[in-house]
C-alpha positions, -999 to +999 in steps of 0.1 A: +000+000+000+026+026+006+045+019-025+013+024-038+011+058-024+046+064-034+042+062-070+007+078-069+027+109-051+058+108-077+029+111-107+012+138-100+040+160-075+054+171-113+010+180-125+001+195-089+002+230-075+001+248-044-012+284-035-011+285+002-005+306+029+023+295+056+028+298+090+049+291+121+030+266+138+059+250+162+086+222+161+077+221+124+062+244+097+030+235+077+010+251+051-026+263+061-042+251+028-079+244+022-068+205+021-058+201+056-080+188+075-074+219+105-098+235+128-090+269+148-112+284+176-101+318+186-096+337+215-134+351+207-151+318+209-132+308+235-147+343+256-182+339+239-191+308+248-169+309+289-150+276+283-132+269+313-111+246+301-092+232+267-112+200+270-145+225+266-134+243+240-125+213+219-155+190+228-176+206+198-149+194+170-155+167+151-137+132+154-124+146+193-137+125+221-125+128+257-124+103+283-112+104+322-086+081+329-072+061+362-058+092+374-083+119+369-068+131+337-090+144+306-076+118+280-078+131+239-087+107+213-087+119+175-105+095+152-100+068+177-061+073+181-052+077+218-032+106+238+001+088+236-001+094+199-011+130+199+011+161+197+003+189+221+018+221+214+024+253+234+039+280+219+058+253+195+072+234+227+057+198+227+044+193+264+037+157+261+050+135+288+083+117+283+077+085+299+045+077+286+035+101+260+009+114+275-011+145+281-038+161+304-056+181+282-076+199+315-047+212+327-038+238+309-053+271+317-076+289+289-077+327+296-046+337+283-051+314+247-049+331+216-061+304+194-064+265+196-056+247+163-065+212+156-051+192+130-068+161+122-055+131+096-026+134+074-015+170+088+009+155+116+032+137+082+048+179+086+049+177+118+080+152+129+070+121+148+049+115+176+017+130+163-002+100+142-037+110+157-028+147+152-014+177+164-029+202+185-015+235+186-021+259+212-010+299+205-010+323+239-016+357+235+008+388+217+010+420+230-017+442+218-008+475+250-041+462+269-047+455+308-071+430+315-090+418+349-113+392+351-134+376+381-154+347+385-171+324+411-195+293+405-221+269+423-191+249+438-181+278+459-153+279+437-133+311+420-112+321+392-086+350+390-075+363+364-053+394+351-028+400+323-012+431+306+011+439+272+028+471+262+049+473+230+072+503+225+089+507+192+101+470+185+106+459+222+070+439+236+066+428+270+036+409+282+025+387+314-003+373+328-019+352+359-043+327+367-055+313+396-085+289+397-097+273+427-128+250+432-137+230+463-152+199+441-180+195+420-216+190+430-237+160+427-260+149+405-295+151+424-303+115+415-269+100+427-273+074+449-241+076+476-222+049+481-201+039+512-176+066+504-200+096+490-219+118+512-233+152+510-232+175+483-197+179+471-181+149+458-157+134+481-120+143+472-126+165+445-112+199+451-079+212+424-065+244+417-046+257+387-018+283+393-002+300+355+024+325+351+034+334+317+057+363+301+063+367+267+091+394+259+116+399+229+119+422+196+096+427+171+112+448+139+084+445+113+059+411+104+089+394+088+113+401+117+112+389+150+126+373+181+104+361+210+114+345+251+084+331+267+086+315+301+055+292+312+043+277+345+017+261+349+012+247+386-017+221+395-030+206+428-061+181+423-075+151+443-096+123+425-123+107+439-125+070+450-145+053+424-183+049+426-188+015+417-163-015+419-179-038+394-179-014+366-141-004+382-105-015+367-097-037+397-059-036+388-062-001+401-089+001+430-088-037+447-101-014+474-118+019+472-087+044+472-082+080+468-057+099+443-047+133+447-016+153+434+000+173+460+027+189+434+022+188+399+044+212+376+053+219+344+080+248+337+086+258+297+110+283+284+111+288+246+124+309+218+111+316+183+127+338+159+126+345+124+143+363+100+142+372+062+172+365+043+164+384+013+131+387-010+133+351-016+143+332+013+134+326+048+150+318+081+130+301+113+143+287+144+127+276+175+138+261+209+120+250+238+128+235+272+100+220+292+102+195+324+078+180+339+073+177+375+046+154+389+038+138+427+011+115+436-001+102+464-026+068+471-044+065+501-074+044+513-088+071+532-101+107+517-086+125+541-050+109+541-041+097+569-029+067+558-002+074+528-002+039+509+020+052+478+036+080+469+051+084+433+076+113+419+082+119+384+104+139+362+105+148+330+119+166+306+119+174+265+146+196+248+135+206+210+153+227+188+140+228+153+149+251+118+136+258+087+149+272+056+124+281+028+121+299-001+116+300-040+142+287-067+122+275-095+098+259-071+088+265-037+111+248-011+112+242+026+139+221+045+140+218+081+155+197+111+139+193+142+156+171+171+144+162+204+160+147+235+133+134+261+146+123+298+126+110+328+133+102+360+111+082+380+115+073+418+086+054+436+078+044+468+049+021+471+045+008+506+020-016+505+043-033+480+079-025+495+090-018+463+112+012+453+127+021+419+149+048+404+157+048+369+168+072+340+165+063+308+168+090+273+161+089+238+174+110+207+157+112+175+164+139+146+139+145+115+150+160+083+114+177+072+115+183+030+087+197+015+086+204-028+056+228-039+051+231-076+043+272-086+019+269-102-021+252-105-033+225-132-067+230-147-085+196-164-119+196-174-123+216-141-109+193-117-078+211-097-046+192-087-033+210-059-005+201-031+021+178-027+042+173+007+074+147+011+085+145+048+120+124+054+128+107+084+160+094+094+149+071+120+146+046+099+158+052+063+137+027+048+107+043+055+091+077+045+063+101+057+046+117+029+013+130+022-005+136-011-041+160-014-059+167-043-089+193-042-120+189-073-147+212-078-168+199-106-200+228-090-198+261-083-202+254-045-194+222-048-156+205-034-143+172-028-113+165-012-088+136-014-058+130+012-035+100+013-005+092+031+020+077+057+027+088+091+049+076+117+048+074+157+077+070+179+076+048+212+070+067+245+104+065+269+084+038+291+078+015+262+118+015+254+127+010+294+106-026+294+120-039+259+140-074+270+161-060+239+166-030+215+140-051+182+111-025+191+099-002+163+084+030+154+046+024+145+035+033+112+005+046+096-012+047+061-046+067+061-067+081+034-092+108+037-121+119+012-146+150+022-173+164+002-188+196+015-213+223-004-217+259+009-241+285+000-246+324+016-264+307+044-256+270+049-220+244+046-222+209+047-196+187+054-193+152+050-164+133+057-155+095+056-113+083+068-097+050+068-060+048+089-045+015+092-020+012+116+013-012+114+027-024+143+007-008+167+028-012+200+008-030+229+014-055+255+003-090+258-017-084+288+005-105+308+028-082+319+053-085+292+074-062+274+060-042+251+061-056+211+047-045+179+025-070+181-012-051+164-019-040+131-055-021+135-078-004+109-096+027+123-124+040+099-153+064+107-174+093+094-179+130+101-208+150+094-211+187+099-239+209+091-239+250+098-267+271+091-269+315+094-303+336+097-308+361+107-289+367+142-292+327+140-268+301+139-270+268+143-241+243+141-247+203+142-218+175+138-227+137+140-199+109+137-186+077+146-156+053+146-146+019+148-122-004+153-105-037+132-076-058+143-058-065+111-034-091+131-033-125+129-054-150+153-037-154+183-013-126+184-006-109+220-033-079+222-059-091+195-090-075+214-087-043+192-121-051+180-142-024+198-126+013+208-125+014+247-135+047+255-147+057+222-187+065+225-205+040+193-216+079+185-215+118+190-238+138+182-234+181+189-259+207+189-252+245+192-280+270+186-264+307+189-282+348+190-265+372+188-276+407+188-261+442+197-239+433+232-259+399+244-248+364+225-271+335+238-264+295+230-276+266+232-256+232+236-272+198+232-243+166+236-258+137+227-225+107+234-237+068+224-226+042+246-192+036+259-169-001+261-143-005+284-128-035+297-117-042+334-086-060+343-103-096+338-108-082+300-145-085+305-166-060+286-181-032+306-212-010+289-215+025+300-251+033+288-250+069+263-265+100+277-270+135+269-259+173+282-281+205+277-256+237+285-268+276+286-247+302+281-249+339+282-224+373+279-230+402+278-210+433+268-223+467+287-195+482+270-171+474+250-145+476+279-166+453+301-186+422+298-206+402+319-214+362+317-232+331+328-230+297+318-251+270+327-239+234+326-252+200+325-288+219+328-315+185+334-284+176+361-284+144+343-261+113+359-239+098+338-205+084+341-176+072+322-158+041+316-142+039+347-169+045+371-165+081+382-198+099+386-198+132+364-206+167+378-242+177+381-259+207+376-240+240+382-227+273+365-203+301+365-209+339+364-185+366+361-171+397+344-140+409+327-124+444+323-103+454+301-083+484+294-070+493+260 
């Protein structure tokens, strides 16, 4: 199949054309074209519709599912793909865990985000390893000389802080802001029933707060000039509840009811981006990041921890430095390196167990990123050939990331979109430290993905249908054995999206779904990929929006299809589908000073996940925000 690809690529890179836009999107540069499969929500949606968190704000995208896992953290799928094989970005410094890849996307705070930008299917190819599900990019703010202030309590008794200000003078910017979110716990459904370790309103062992610091500073000399220092901390406390159910529990991690909490959690990121313009024709970009990771946990059979039965310390860190040279010389060109190293350190002390580790372990990988564009477009019988991409990698020299997109419009209003290609994922730190010897690979992945979507003045429909096949998934037997590329799975789904404007209407509605097929042979370690644990059978999203003058109403109706899981016996669990209504209001009284209100989970309808933890109930959030200009 991929030399397949590879020849299909080679034809028609010398017919196809490019006219795109580019921008600086990180570790790696990629072309914001009409073929990739991206979605950006701005700093105004984010304000419009109050999300509190990223997890919120991205809940509404199509082919994005979130789940809550062992530990209390909001888990990202795209199109079925887990965390591990997701890229988060943060002004271009990946923030993913060393050890295992991973990434909590409710921990980073929202109110000083500029944009959030999702890239779904082939887009990741441009972006290095470690992204096969995608990439998601997040952009904090640029000085714009404003002060802002912003207040807010909720039902929970809890409260949000939050202030930031920017000045620029000449070509020197300076900018800073701070966060401070606090929330006892989250309240109840009104029909949960309290079990042996519930009681009361609140539930039990449920409070966090989120501390951020962030200044940006550095030299702007015009759009095409520019060096920027940012320094990032974000600093989280959070306890987890005891589950609420053992049957529908993993047993492996609750053989009794226990309590999580995280007494210090931090993550501290420095970066640098710069750029500078050569001459009329070429290009200069650089950008360096250094983020670690520092993470304590603490297990305990009682919520008030008396009795410490484990206490955990990780830490980790990521160095990336990455450059890019582009330009035009009969045909577009862009060539860039990108290296990473990725450490962790990991000592554990597990008394119930007497067991006590310390180990250190690194990895080095380097990318070479290559990227042709032909100058010009190919018309045939109205049907437009349009982008080509080659990405190189030199982990393995026998294999190739590449993408291939091709863009028809045989109506007015009418285009259909074709993307093929090849990605490749790298194994997480912990993966490596369990290997009984040095034979494990990178996994691989060949996906294709065909959209059709119609607009008019009033109404776009989307309609979208992906296949990825993944080689040499890495997993486990279930046994406890090293890890192996032991699964080849087909992931395949469809995404609907319909938006319609009228007046001061809008309504937005996405439906989709995704499955699962292990491709392996019968009787290989970890053949049960044959449902998606944690992946709802369907989602279904509702937003009705008004808008006029200062006041913006909406709507949300979540409609999620039943969830599988499986405990540690690998018996199925069923997690019946439910759905979420959610108000929100805002209002400006000037243009200076809003005020808002958001209802959520309106019917306080119980629901719960795939690992037992009951799901807030009905509450909301009211506030303002000042800002001076």
């Amino acid at each position: 199949m991929r030399k397949v690809f590879l020849i299909i690529v080679s034809v028609f890179c010398i017919a196809a054309g490019i006219n795109s836009e580019t921008y600086d999107l990180g570790t790696i540069l990629i072309h914001d074209t009409a073929w990739h499969n991206a979605e950006v929500i701005t700093k105004q949606e984010i304000r419009e519709n109050n999300f509190q968190t990223v997890q919120e704000a991205l809940e509404a995208i199509p082919g994005i599912y979130f789940s809550i896992g062992s530990k209390g953290e909001a888990s990202i799928y795209i199109r079925g793909i887990d965390r591990s094989r997701i890229k988060v970005l943060i002004d271009g410094a990946p923030v993913n865990d060393s050890y295992y890849g991973t990434i909590d996307m409710d921990q980073f705070p929202i109110d000083n985000i500029a944009k959030i930008e999702v890239f779904r299917g082939l887009n990741a190819s441009t972006f290095g390893g470690n992204a096969m599900g995608g990439v998601i990019k997040i952009t904090t703010d640029r000085p714009k000389n404003k002060l802002t202030f912003l207040l807010q309590g909720d039902r929970s008794g809890g409260s949000k802080i939050y202030s930031s200000f920017s000045l620029k003078r000449k070509i020197f910017f300076l900018s800073g802001s701070l966060t401070d979110y606090y929330s006892p716990g989250f309240i109840l459904p009104g029909s949960f029933q309290p079990t042996s370790n519930e009681g009361g309103l609140y539930r039990e062992n449920s409070a966090f707060e989120k501390i951020n610091y962030l200044v940006k500073s550095g030299l702007e000399f015009n759009d095409n000039n520019y060096i920027c220092f940012s320094y990032n901390v974000i600093s989280n406390y959070k306890e987890l509840p005891a589950h609420t159910d053992a049957e529908r529990s993993y047993t492996k991690f609750f053989r009794d009811p226990r309590y999580w909490r995280f007494p210090e959690w931090q993550q501290n990121t420095l970066s640098l981006n710069a750029q500078a313009l050569i001459n009329d024709k070429v290009k200069f970009r650089i950008s360096a990041s250094y983020n670690d990771i520092y993470n304590g946990l603490e297990m305990s059979l009682d919520p008030d921890f008396q009795d410490i039965g484990e206490y955990d310390v990780f830490d980790d860190t990521v160095f990336n430095l990455s450059t890019s040279l582009e330009g035009l010389y009969f045909l577009k060109y862009k060539v860039g390196v990108n290296f990473e190293q990725r450490t962790h350190m990991k000592e554990e002390n597990a008394y119930f167990y007497n067991e006590y580790e310390v180990s250190e372990i690194s990895s080095e990988y380097s990318d070479l990123l290559i990227e042709l564009e032909k100058a010009f477009s190919l018309f045939i019988l109205n049907f437009q050939l349009s982008g080509s991409s080659f990405a190189c990698d030199l982990y393995d020299m026998n294999r190739f990331n590449y993408t291939f997109m091709a863009e028809a419009s045989p109506l007015e209003r009418l285009r259909v979109q074709l993307q093929m290609g090849n990605k490749i994922n790298f194994p997480a730190l912990n993966q490596l430290n369990e290997l009984a010897n040095d034979t494990l690979e990178p996994e691989f992945s060949d996906q294709i993905d065909l959209s059709i979507s119609y607009s008019t003045s009033f109404a776009e429909l989307t309609v979208a249908y992906f296949i990825n096949r993944v080689e040499g998934l890495i997993n486990r037997d279930g046994k406890g054995e090293p890890y192996y590329n032991i699964n080849d799975s087909t992931f395949s789904g469809f995404e609907g999206s319909v938006g319609v404007k009228f007046w001061k209407l809008k309504l937005t509605s996405n439906i989709e779904s995704v499955k699962a097929v292990n491709d392996s042979q019968e009787g290989t370690p970890g053949d049960y990929i044959y449902e998606l644990p944690a992946i709802p059978a369907y989602k279904v999203f509702n937003k009705l929006s008004f808008g006029i003058d200062r006041l913006i109403l909406s709507l949300e109706i979540n409609t999620t299809g039943q969830v599988y899981e499986y405990d540690s016996d690998d018996e199925r669990i069923t997690n019946p589908g439910y759905t979420l209504v959610n108000l929100n209001s805002s209002y400006k009284l000037r243009n200076d000073f809003r005020a808002f209100l958001r209802f959520n989970n309106l019917l306080d309808a119980e629901y719960y996940n795939e690992i037992g933890f009951v799901q807030a109930g009905r509450g909301f959030i009211f506030g303002m925000e000042y800002t001076i200009n």
